[in-house]
Each structure stands twice: as C-alpha cells, then as structure tokens.
Backbone bond lengths (Angstrom), bond angles and torsions (degrees), N, CA, C in turn:
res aa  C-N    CA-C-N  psi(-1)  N-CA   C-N-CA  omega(-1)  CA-C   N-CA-C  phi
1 X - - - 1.442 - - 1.531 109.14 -
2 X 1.287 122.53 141.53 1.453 130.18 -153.81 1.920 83.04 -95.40
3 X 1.420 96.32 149.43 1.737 101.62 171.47 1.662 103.28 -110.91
4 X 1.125 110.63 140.53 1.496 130.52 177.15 1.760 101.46 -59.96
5 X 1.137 108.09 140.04 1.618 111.59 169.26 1.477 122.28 -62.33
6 X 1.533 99.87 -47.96 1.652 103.07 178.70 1.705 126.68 -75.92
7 X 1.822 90.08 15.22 1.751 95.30 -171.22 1.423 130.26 -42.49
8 X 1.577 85.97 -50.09 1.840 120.82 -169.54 1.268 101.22 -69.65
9 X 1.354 120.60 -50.30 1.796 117.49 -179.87 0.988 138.77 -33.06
10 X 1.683 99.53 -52.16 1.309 129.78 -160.77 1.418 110.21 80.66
11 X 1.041 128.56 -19.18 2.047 123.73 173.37 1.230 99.92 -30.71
12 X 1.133 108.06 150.51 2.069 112.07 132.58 1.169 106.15 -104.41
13 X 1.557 90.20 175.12 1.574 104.68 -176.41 1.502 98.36 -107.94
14 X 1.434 91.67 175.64 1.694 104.12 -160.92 1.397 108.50 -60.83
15 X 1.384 112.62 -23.75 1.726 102.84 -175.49 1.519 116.31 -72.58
16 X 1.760 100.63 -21.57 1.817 97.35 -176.59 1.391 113.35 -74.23
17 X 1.432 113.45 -32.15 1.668 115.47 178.39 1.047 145.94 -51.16
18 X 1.496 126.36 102.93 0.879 109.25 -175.74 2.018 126.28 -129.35
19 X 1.055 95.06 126.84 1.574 106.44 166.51 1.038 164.63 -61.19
20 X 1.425 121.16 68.02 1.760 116.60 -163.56 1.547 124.33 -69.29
21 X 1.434 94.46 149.36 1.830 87.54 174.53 0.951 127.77 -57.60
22 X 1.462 141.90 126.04 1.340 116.79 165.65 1.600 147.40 -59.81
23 X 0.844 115.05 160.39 1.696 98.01 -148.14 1.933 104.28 -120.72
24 X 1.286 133.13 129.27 1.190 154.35 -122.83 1.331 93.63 -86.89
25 X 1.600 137.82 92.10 1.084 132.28 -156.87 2.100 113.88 -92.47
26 X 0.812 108.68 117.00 1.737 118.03 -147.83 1.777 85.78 -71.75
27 X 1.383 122.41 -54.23 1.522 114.43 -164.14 1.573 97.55 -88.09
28 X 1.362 144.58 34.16 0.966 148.80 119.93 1.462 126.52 -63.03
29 X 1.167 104.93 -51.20 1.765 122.82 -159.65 2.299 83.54 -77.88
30 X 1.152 115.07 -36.11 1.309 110.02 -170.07 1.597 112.98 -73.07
31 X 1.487 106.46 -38.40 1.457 115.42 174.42 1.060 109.25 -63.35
32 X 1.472 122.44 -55.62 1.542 117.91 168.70 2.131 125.49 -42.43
33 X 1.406 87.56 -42.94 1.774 92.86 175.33 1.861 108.48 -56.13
34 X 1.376 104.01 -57.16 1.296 105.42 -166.20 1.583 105.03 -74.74
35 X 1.583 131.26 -4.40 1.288 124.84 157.46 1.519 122.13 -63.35
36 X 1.154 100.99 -53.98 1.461 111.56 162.41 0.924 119.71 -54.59
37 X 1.320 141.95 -54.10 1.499 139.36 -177.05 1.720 110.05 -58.36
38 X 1.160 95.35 -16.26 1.465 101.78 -161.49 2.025 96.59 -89.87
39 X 1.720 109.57 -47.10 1.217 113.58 175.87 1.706 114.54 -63.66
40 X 1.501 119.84 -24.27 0.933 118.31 176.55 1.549 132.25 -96.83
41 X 1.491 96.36 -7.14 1.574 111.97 155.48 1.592 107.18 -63.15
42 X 1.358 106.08 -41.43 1.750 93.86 -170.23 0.952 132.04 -106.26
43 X 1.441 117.05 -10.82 1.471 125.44 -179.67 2.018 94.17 -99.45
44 X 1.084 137.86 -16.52 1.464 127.02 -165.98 1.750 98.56 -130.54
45 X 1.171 115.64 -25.09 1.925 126.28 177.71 1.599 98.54 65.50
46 X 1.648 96.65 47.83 1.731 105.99 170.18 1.428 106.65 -143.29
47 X 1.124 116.36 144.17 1.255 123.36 179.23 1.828 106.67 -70.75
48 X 1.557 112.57 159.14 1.708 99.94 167.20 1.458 141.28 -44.24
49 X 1.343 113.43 -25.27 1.084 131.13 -168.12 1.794 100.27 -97.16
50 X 1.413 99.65 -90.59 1.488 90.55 149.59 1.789 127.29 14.83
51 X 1.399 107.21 -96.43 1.589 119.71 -178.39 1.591 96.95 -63.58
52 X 1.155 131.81 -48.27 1.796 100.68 -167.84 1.587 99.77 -93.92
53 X 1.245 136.60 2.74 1.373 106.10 151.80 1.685 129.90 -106.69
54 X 1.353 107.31 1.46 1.681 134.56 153.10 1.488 92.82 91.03
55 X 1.089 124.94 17.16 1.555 127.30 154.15 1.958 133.42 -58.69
56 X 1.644 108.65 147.25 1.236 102.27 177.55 1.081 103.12 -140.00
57 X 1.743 128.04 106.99 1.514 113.91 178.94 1.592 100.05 70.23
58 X 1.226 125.24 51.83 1.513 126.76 158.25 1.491 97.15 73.97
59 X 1.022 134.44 -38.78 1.455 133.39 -152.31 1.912 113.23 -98.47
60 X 1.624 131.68 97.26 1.235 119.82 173.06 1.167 129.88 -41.87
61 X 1.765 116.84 129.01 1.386 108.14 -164.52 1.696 86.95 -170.02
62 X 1.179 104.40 54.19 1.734 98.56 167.06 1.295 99.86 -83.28
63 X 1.269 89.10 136.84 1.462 106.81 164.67 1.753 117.84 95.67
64 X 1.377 108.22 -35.86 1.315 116.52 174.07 1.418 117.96 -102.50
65 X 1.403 120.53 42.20 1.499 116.98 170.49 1.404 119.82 -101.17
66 X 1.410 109.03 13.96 1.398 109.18 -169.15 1.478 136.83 52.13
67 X 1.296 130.00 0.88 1.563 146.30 173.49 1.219 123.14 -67.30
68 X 1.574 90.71 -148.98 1.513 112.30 -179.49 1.203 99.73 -159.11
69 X 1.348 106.65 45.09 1.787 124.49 166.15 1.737 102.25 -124.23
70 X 0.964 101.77 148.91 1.673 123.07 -154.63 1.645 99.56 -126.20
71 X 0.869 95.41 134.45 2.723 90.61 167.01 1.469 76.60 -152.98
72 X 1.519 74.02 168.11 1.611 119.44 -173.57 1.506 103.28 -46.49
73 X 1.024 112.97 -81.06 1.452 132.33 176.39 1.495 107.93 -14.37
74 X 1.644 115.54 -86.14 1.610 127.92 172.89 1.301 96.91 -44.17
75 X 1.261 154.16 -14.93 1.799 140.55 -177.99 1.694 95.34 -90.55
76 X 1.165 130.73 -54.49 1.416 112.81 -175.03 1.754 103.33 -98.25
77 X 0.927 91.51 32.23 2.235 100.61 154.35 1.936 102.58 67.00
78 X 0.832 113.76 46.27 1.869 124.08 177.00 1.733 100.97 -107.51
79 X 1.266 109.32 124.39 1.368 96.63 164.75 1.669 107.46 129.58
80 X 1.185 141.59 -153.23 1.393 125.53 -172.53 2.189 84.17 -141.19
81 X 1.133 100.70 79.22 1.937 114.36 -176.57 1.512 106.70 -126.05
82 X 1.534 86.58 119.50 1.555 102.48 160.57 1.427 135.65 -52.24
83 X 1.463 102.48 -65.60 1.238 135.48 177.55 1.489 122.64 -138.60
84 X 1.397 138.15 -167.02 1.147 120.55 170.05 0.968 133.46 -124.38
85 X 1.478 130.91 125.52 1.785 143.97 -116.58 1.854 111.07 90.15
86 X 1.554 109.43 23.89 1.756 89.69 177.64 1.299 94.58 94.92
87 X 1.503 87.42 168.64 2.056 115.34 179.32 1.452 102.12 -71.51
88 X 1.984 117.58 -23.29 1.729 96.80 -148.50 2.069 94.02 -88.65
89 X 1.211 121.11 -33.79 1.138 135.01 -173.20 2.196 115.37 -82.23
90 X 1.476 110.26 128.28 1.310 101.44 171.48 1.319 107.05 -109.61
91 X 1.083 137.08 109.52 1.705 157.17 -151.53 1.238 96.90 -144.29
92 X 1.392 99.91 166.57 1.645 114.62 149.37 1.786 84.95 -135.25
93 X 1.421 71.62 174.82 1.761 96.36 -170.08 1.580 117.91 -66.35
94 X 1.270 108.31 -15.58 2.047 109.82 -178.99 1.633 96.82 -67.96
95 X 1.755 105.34 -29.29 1.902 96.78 -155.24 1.492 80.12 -112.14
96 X 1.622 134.72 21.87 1.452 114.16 168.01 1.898 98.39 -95.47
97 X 1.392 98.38 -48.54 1.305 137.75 148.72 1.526 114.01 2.89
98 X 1.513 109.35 -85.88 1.583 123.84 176.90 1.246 125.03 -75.08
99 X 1.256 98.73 -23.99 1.698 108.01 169.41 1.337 127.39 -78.56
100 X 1.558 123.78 -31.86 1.188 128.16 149.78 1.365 118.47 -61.08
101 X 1.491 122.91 -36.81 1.351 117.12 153.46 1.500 154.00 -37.01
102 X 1.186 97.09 -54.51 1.430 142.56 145.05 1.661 113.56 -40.99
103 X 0.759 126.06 -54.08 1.474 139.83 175.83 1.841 113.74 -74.79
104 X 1.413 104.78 -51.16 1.827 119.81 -175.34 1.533 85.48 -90.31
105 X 1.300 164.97 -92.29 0.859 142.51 -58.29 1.549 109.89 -74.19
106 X 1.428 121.22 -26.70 1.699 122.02 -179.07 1.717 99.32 -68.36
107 X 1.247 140.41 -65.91 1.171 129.97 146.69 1.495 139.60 7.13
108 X 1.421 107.70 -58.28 1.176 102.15 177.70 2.160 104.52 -97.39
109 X 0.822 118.83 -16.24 1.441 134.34 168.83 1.893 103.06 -59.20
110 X 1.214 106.79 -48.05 1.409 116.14 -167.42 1.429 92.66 -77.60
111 X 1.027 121.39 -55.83 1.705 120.07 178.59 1.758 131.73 -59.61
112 X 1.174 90.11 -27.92 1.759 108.73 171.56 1.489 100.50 -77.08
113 X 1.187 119.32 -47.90 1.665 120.34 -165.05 1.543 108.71 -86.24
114 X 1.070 117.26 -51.52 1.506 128.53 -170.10 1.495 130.27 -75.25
115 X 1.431 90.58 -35.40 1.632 90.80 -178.27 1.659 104.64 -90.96
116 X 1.326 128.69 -12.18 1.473 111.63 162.59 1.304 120.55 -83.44
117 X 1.399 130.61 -20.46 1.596 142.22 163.20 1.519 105.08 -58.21
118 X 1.731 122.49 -63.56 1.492 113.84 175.06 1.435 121.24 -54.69
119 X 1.209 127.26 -35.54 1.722 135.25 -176.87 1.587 94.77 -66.06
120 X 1.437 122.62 -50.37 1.047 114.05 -156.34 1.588 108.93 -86.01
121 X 1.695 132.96 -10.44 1.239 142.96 148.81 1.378 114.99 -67.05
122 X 1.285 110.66 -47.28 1.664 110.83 178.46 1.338 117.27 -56.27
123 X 1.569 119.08 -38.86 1.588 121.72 -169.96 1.533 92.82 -82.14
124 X 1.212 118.95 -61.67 1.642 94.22 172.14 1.412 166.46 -18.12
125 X 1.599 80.15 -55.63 1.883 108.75 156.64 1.496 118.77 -89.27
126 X 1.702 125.33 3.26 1.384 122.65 159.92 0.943 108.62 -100.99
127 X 1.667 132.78 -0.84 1.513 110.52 -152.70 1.205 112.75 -92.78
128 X 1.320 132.29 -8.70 1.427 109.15 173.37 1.697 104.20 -86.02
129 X 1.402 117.44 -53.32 1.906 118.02 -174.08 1.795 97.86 -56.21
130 X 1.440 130.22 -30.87 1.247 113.48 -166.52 1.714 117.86 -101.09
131 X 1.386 107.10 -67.93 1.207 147.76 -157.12 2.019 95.03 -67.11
132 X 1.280 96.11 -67.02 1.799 88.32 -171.11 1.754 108.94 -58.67
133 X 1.032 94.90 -26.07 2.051 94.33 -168.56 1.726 85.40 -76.27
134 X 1.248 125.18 -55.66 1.556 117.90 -167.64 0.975 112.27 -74.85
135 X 1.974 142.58 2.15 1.234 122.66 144.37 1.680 119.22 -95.53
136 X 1.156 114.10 -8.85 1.922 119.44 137.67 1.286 128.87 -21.26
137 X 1.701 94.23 -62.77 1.336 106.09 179.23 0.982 130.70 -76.56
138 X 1.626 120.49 -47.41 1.518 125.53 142.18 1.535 110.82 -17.71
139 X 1.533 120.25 -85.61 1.316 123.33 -154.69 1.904 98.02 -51.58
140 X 1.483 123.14 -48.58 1.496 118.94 -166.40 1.298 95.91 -74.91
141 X 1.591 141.30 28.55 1.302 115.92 -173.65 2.282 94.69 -145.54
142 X 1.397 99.09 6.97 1.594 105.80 150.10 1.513 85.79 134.14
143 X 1.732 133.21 -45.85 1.574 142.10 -141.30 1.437 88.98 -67.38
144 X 1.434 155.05 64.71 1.032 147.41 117.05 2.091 121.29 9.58
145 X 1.093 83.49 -53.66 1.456 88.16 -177.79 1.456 131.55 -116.05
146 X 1.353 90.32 48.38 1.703 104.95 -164.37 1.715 116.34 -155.04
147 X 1.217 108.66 125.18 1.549 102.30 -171.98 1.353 109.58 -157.87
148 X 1.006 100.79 135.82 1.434 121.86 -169.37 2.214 104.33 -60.45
C-alpha cells in the first residue's frame, strides 16, 4: 500500500479543507457600540448617536449649541457654526479637543478597559443557561449566520 506524502506532517491537503463563513457576532458588535459611546462621551461630550447625527435633546443643532460638545456634522462644516464648540466659544478643535479630555479622561479609560473585561466575564458565566439556547434559537428560526 502506497503512503501519502503529507502523512508524517499532519497537513491536509487542499481538498480536505474546509472553511466556514464567519458568522456576525452580536455581543461583539455591542461591546464595540458601548466603546464608542463611551470614547465619544469623552473626547466630543456626545453620546454615539448624538455626535453622528449632530443632535441635542432630539432637536438638530450642530454647531449652534454654544458648548464644548462637538458631532459629526459641525466637524465636516454642516450646520449654521462659527467656530468649533458653537457660535458662543472661538476655539479650534485641539483646545476643544484636550479640554474635554482633560475633564473625561477616567471615563473614557474606564470604558476602553472595563467594558471589554465585563462582556467577556459576563458571556462566560451565561453561556451555557443563556447564550447556547439563544443561538439555537437564532439558528432554528432562519439567522444562520449570527450568534450571540
């Protein structure tokens, strides 16, 4: 009986391999939101939502809130803005920038560090009572490519 070349290796060859898609991981995509929300609480004094749709309290107003809150919008010049921080302040953005920094910095430190350490203890200690039955259900209910 003839011996295969790749016996001794242990490789396979290209025909045994095989590759699944990767699949859209939900308490990833959430850790990531609340990182951001968390960097953009402190470096801009807007929540995520907030800064990329240039809202304050439901109501559009980049640029004219008078602060030392910053959105998306007032950064690439949309909106009725003097300068940056609002009509009442003449800044530029390094000293709107450091000063919100300056002010958040434990905040955004606590949010970078903490909330991927708790997600990643929390899913641990739910995953068998929570996590495996709710990507079950997912998969028997069409989400193929999605798991908690």
């Amino acid at each position: 009986m003839a011996q295969r070349k790749n016996r001794k290796s242990g490789r396979f060859t290209k025909s045994t391999r095989r590759r699944t898609k990767p699949k859209t991981n939900l308490t990833n995509l959430a850790v990531s939101a609340l990182v951001a929300n968390s960097i953009t609480t402190g470096m801009f004094n807007a929540n995520l939502m907030d800064f990329v749709t240039g809202r304050t309290d439901g109501v559009y107003k980049a640029g004219a809130d008078g602060s030392w809150r910053l959105t998306l919008p007032e950064l690439l010049g949309v909106g009725d803005k003097v300068a940056f921080g609002g009509n009442f302040y003449k800044t530029t953005l390094s000293e709107v920038l450091m000063k919100n920094l300056k002010a958040n910095w434990g905040q955004i430190a606590m949010g970078v560090i903490f909330i991927p350490v708790a997600a990643n203890v929390i899913s641990k200690v739910i995953r068998k009572p929570v996590i495996l039955p709710a990507n079950r259900m997912l998969k028997s209910i069409g989400f193929k490519d999605v798991k908690v």
